[in-house]
C-alpha positions in Angstrom: 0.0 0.0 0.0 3.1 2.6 0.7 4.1 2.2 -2.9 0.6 2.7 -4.2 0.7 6.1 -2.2 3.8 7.3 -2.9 3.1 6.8 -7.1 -0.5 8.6 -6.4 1.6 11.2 -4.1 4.1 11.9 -7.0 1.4 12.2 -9.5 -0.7 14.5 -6.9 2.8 16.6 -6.9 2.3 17.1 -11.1 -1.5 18.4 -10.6 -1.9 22.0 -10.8 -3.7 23.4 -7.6 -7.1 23.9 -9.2 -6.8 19.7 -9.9 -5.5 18.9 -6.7 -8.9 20.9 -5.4 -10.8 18.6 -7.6 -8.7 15.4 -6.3 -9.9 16.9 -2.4 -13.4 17.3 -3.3 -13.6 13.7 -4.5 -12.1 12.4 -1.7 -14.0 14.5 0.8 -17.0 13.4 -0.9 -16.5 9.6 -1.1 -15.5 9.9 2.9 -18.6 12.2 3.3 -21.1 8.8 2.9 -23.9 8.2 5.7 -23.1 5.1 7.8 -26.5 3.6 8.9 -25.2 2.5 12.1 -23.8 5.5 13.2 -26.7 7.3 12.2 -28.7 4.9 14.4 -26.7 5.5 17.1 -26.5 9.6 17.3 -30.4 9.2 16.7 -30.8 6.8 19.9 -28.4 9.3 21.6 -30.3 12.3 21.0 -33.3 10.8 21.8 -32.1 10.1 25.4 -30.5 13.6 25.4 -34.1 15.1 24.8 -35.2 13.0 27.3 -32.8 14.0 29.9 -33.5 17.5 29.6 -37.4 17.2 29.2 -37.5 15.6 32.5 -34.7 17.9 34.0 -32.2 15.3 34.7 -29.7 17.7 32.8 -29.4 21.1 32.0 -28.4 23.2 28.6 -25.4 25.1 28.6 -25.6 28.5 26.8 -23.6 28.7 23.5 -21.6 31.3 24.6 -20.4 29.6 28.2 -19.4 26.6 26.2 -17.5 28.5 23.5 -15.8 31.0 26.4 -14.2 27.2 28.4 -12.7 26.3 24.5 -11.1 29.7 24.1 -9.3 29.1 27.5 -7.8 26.2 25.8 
């Protein structure tokens, strides 16, 4: 597999940069798929998440507090 990645890496290095764009956005794409199970999960998740905070077993934090603790960082 290294060899097959270091030819495509030497023929990426011969692409101009509106190709290599093009080469991005395919693989961005292609990666971009749905995944049934995962979606299944985050949907289960969410669910018991709107649950949680219906019933007041968990609070919302405001956008902005949330944002202000990741600047810190």
């Amino acid at each position: 597999m290294k060899d097959l990645a270091d030819k495509i890496k030497s023929e990426i290095n011969s692409l101009t940069d509106i190709e290599k764009l093009h080469i991005v956005d395919i693989i961005l794409t292609d990666l971009d798929k749905t995944d049934p199970v995962i979606d299944r999960i985050w949907a289960d998740e969410s669910r018991k998440r709107w649950a949680a905070y219906k019933s007041g077993s968990t609070h919302a934090v405001p956008y902005d507090k949330v944002m202000e603790k990741h600047r810190k960082i």
